[in-house]
C-alpha positions as CSV (number, residue, x, y, z in Angstrom):
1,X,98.6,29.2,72.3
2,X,98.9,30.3,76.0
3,X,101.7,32.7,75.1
4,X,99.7,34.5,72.6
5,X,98.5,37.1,74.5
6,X,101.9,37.9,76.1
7,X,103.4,37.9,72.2
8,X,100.4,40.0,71.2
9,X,101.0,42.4,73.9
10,X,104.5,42.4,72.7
11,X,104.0,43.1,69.1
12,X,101.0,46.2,70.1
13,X,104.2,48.2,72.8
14,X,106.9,47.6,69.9
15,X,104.2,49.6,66.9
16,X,103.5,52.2,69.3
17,X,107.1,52.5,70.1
18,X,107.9,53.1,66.7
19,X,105.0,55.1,65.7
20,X,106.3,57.3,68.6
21,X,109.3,57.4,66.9
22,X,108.1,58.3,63.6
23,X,105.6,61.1,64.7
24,X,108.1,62.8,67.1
25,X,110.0,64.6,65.7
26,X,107.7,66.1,63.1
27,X,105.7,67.0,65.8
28,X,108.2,68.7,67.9
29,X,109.3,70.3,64.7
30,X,106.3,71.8,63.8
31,X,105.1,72.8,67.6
32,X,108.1,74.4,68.1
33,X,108.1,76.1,64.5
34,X,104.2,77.4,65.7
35,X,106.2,78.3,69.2
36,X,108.9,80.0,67.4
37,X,106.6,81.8,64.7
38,X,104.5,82.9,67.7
39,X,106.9,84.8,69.4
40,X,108.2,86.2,66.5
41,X,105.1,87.6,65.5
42,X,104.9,89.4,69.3
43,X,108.5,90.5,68.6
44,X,107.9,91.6,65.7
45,X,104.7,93.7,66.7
46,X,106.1,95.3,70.1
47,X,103.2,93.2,71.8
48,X,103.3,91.3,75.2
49,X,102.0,87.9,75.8
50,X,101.1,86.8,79.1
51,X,103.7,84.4,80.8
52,X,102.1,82.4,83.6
53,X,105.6,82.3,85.3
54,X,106.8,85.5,85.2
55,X,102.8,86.3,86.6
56,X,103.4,83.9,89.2
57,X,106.8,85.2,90.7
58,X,105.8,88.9,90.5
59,X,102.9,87.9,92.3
60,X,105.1,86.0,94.7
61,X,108.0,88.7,94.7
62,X,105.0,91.3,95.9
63,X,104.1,88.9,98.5
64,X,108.2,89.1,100.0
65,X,108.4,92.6,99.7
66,X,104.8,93.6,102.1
67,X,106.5,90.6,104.3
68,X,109.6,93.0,104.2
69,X,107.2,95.9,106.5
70,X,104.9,93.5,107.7
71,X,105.4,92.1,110.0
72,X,109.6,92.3,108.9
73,X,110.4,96.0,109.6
74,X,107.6,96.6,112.4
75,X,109.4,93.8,114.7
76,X,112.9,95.0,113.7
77,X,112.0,98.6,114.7
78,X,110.0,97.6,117.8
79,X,112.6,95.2,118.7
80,X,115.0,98.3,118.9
81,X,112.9,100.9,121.2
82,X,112.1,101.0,124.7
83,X,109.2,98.6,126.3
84,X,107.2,101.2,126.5
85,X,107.1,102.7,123.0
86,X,107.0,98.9,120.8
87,X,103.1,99.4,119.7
88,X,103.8,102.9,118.1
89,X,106.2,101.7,116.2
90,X,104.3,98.7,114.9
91,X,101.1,101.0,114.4
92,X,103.8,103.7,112.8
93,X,104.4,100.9,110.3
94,X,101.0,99.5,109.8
95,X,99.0,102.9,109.3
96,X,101.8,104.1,107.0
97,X,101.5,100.7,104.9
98,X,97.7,101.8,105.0
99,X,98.2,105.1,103.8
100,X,100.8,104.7,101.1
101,X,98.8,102.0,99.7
102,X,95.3,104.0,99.5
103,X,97.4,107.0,98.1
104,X,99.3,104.6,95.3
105,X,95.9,103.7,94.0
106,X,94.5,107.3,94.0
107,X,97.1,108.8,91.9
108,X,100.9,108.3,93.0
109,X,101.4,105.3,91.1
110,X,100.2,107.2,88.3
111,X,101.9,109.9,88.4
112,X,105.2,107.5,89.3
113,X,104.4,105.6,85.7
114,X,102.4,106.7,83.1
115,X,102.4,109.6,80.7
116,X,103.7,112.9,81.8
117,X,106.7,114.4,81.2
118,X,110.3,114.0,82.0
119,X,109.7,115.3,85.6
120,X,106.6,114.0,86.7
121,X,103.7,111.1,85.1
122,X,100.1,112.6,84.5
123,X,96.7,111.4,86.2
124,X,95.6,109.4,83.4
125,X,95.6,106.3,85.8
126,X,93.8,108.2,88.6
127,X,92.3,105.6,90.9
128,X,93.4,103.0,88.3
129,X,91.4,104.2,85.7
130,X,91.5,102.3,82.4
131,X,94.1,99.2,84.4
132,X,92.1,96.2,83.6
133,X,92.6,92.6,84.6
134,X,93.8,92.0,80.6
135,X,96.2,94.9,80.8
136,X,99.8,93.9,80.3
137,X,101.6,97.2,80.2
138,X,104.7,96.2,78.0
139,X,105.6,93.0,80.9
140,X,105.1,89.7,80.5
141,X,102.3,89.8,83.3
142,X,99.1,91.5,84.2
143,X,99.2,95.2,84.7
144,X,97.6,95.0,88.0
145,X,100.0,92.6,89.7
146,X,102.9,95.7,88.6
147,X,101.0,98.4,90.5
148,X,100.4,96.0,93.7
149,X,104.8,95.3,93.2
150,X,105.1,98.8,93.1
151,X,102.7,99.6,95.9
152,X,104.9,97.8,98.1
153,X,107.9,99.7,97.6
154,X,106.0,102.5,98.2
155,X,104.8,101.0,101.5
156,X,108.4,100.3,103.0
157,X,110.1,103.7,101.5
158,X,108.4,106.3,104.1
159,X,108.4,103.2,106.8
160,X,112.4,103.3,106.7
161,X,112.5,106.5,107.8
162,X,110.1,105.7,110.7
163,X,113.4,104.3,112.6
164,X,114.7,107.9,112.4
165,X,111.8,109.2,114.5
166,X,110.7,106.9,117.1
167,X,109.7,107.5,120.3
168,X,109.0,111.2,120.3
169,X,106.7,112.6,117.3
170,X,103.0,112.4,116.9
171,X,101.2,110.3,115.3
172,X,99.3,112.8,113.5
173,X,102.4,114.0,112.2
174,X,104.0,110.7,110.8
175,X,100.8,110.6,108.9
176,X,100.6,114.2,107.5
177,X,104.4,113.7,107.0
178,X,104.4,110.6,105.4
179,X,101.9,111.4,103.2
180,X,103.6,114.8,102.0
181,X,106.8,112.7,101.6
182,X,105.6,110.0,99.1
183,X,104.2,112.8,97.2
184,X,106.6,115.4,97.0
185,X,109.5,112.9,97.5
186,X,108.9,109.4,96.4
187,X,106.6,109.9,93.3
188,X,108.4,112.3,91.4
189,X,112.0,110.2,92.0
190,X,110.5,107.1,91.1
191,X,109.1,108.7,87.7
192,X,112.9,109.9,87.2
193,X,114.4,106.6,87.3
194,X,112.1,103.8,87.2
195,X,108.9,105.7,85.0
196,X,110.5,106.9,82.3
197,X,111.8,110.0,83.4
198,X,114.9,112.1,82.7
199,X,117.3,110.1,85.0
200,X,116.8,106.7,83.2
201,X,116.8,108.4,80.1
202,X,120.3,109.3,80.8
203,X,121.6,105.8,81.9
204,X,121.3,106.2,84.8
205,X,121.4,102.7,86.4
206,X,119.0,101.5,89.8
207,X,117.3,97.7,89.5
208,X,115.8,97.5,92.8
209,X,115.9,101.1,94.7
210,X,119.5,102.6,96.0
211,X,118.2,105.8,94.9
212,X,114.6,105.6,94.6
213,X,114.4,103.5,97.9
214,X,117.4,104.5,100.7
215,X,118.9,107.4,99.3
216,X,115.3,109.3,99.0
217,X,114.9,107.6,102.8
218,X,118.3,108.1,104.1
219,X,118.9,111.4,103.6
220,X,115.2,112.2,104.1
221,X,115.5,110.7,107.4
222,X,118.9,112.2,108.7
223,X,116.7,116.1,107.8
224,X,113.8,114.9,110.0
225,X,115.7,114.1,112.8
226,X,117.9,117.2,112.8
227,X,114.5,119.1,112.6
228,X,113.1,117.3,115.2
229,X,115.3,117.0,118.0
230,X,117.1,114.6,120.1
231,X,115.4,112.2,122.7
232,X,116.4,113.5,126.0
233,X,119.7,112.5,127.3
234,X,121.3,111.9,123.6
235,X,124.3,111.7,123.3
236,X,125.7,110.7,126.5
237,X,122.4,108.6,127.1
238,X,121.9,106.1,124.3
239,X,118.5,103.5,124.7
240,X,119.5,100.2,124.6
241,X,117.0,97.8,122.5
242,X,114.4,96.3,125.0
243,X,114.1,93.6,122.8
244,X,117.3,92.0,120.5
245,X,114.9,89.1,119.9
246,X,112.3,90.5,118.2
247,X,115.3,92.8,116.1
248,X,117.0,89.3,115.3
249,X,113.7,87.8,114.1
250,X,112.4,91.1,112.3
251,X,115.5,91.5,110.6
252,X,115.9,87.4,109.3
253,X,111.9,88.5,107.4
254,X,113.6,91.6,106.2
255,X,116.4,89.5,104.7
256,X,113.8,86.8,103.3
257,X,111.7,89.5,101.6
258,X,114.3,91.0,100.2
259,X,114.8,88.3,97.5
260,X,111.3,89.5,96.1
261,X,112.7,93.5,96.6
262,X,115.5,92.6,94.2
263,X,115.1,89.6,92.2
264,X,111.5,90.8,91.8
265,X,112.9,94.0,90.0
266,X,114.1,92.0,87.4
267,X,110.8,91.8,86.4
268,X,110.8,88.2,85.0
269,X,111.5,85.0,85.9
270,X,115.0,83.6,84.2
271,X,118.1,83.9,84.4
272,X,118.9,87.3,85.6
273,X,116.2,87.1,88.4
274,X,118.7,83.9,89.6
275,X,121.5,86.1,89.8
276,X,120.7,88.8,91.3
277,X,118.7,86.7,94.2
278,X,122.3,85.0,94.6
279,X,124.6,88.3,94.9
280,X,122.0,89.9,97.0
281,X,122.6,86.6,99.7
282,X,125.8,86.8,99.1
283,X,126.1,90.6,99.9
284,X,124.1,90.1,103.5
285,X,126.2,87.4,104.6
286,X,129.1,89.5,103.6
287,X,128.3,92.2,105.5
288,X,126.6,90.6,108.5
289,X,129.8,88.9,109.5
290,X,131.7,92.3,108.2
291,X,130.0,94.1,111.1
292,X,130.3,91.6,113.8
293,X,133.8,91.4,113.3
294,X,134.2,95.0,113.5
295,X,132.5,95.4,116.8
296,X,134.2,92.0,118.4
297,X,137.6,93.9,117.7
298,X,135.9,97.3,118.9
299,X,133.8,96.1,121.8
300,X,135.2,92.7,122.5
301,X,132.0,90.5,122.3
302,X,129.5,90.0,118.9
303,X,126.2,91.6,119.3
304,X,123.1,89.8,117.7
305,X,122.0,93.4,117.2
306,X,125.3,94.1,115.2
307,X,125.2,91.3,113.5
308,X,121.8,91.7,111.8
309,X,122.1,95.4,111.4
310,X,124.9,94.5,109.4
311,X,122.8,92.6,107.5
312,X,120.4,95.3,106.6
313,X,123.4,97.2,105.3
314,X,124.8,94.5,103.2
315,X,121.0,94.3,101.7
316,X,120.9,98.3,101.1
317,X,124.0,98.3,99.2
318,X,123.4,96.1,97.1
319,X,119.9,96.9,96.5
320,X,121.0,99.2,93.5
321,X,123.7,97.3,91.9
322,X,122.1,93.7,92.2
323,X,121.6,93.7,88.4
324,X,124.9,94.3,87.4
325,X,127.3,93.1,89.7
326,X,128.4,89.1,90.2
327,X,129.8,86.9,93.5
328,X,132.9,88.7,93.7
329,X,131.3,91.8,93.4
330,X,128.7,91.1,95.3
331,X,131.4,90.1,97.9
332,X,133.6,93.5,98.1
333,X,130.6,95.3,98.3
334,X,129.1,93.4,101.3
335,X,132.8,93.7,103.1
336,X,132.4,97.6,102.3
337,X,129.1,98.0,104.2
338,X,129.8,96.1,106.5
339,X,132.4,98.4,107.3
340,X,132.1,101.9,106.6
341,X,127.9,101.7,107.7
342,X,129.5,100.6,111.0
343,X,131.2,103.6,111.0
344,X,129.0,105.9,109.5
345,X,126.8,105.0,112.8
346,X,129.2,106.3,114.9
347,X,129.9,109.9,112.8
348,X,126.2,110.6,112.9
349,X,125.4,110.6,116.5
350,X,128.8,111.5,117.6
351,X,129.8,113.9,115.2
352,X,126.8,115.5,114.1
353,X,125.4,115.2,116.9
354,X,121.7,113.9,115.3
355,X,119.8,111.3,116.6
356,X,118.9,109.7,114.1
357,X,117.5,106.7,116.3
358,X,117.7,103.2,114.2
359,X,120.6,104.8,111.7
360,X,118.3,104.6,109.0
361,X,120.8,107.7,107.2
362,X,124.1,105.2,107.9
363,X,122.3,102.0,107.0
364,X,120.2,102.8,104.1
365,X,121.5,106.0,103.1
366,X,125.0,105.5,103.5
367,X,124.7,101.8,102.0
368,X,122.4,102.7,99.2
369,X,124.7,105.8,98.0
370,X,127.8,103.8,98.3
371,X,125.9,100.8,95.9
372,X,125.0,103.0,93.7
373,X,127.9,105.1,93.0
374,X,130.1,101.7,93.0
375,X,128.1,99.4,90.5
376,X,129.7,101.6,88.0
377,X,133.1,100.1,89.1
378,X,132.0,95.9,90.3
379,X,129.6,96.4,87.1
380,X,132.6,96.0,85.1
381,X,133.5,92.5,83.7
382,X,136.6,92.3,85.2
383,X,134.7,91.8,88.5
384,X,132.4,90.0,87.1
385,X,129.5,92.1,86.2
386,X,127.7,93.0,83.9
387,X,126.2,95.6,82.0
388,X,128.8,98.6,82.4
389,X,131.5,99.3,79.4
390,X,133.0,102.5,80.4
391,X,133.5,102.8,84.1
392,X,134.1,106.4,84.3
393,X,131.0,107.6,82.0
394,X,128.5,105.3,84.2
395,X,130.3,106.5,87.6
396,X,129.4,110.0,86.7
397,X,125.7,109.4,85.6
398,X,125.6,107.3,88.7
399,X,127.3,109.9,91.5
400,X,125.4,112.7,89.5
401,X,122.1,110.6,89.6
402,X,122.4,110.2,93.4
403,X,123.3,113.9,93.7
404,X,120.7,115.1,92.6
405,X,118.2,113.2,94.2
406,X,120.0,113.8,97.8
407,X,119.5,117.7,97.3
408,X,115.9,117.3,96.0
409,X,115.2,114.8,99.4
410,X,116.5,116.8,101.8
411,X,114.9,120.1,100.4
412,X,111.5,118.7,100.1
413,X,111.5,117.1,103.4
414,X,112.6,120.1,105.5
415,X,110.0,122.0,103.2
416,X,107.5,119.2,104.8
417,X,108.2,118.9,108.0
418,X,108.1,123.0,108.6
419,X,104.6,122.3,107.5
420,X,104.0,119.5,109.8
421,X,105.1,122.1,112.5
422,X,102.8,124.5,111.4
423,X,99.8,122.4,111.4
424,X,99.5,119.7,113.4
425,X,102.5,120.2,115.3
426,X,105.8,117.4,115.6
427,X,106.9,116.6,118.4
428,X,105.1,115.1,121.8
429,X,105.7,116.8,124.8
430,X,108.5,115.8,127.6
431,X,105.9,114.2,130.1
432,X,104.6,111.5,127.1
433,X,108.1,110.7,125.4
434,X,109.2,110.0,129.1
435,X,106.4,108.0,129.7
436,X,106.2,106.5,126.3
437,X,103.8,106.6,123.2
438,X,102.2,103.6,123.6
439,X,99.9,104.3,125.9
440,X,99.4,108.0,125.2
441,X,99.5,108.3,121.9
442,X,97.1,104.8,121.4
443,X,96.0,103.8,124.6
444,X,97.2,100.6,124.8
445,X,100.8,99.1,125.7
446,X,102.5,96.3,124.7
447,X,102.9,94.3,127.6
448,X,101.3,93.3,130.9
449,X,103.2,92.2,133.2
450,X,100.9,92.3,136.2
């Protein structure tokens, strides 16, 4: 009798057990027939259902790519400058991220995605107009949590080129200019490839920005510092970074938040979003020791500067391609930028003869052209990619792509800054760039040292 209850307990586990093993698999059968007849249905409607995941790593991805400006690019650019000219470039960065983001909501992300025509989107979203919390917009994820991704990229476009002006133009300027620029510039480029515009429609092909993003910026930036002028004492007289520190630890957020930049453009969260997080590493890493190599043989010692700059240009080339390419891929094109950005440093300011301070045109010009133009080729399958069938129809769509939107850039933004002239003025005057912004441009400085 006193091993009843143990052979009770005994007989009670082994019915459940099989009752489990009875009811199973009807009911896997018939939740995953309702799972299976449910996503049909939204298939088979065009209709989008709400996928907490995909929510949760846009919402995550948007998150990585504000991190990217701040406080990412605001340390790597103030890393780079003089002492005395580090809190204009972080308030350059933070009123910018400000602006872009007050102007998104008004009407640019509007006129970047919705309606319109093949050129530009319409105002039917003005200040968010009818972009409820329930809106889905096609994606897998609330409407609202798109426009904030989007803002971002908005946010970090114009503060790229703020490397190609530091230390000499007003602050009233950046803000008229920048302002001008996401209109004029960003808006209608982004509606062209990414909003349903005429250069999508062609194939043209651009996951995460090497046209929208650097080439726009690049090339924007090399016509505003040609207009501008060169700090006194360029050439001969280069600045050397007061700070590789805060460049080393700006740069490592910049590489973090880029994993939201591109895998965050894949707009979900599966399979491809794993990818393209993995080639964009891959591609840095590439590229950082591409550069440092390059300037050991050069200059014989690494530079922490060089190292993470080659970093940068790893990231902006393959930016663009990040969707199509695979490891190997991913590899040549890391060795490329780490090479010919390198270079492409050197042509500007010694060739050119534009200082273009923080080589935002041979980083994210040069690197987001050259990822571009070459997806078309490591987009093939016998480099692993992905995505492209006939090399030489996508390598015309992409070179034309990029040509266009190099002419339109440059155009717009010497159009922009003869305005800027006009009005507010550019450029500080000799006594406050020698002195430095900081203090006369904001009244504060950056350290005391007293």
């Amino acid at each position: 009798m006193k091993n009843t209850p143990i052979i009770l307990r005994r007989s009670v586990l082994s019915l459940l057990l099989t009752t489990f093993a009875i009811v199973l698999p009807f009911s896997t059968a018939f939740g995953q027939e309702g799972v299976d007849t449910a996503a049909e249905a939204v298939v088979s409607e065009g209709v989008a259902a709400l996928d907490s995941g995909d929510t949760a790593w846009m919402l995550t991805s948007t998150v990585l790519v504000l991190f990217m400006t701040l406080p990412g690019l605001a340390l790597f650019y103030g890393g780079l400058v003089r002492a005395q000219n580090v809190l204009s470039v972080l308030m350059h960065c933070f009123a910018v991220a400000c602006l872009a983001s007050l102007l998104w909501v008004a009407g640019l992300y509007s006129l970047s995605f919705s309606g319109g025509n093949s050129w530009i989107g319409d105002l039917a979203h003005f200040w968010l107009n009818g972009i409820g919390i329930d809106e889905l917009n096609g994606n897998t994820f609330p409407e609202t949590v798109f426009v904030m991704f989007q803002m971002t990229f908005a946010i970090i476009t114009p503060g790229l080129i703020i490397g190609a002006f530091v230390e000499r133009m007003k602050f009233k300027a950046v803000l008229l200019f920048s302002a001008l620029w996401l209109l004029l510039v960003y808006a209608p480029v982004c509606h062209w490839v990414w909003g349903g515009g005429w250069l999508g429609s062609m194939g043209v092909l651009d996951l995460a920005g090497g046209i929208v993003v650097h080439a726009t910026a690049g090339v924007s930036a090399l016509v505003l510092a040609a207009m501008l002028g060169s700090r006194d004492g360029f050439p001969k007289k280069l600045q050397v970074p007061h700070s590789p520190v805060l460049v080393m630890i700006g740069a490592s957020m910049l590489w973090v938040g880029w994993f939201g930049f591109n895998a965050g453009s894949q707009i979900a969260a599966g399979g491809p979003a794993g990818m393209t997080m993995l080639v964009t590493h891959i591609s840095a890493a590439v590229a950082s020791l591409t550069w440092m190599a390059v300037e050991w043989i050069r200059n014989g010692k690494p530079g922490l500067v060089g190292i993470v700059t080659g970093m940068v240009a790893g990231l902006a080339t393959i930016t663009p391609a990040s969707g199509n390419v695979g490891p190997l891929g991913a590899t040549l094109l890391g060795f490329l930028a780490g090479i010919i950005c390198y270079f492409a440093c050197g042509i500007v300011k010694e060739k050119f003869k534009i200082d273009d301070s923080l080589d935002v045109f041979a980083v994210h010009g040069v690197g987001g052209i050259m990822g571009t133009i070459l997806l078309a080729v490591f987009g093939l399958e016998v480099f692993g990619g992905f995505g492209v069938d006939d090399m030489g129809k996508q390598l015309g769509l992409q070179a034309f792509g990029v040509g266009v939107v190099v002419v339109w850039s440059a155009i717009a933004t010497a159009a922009i800054v003869f305005l800027c002239k006009l009005t507010v003025g550019l450029r500080v005057d000799q006594e406050t760039e020698f002195s430095g912004l900081d203090q006369a441009e904001h009244g504060e400085t950056s350290y005391h040292l007293d």
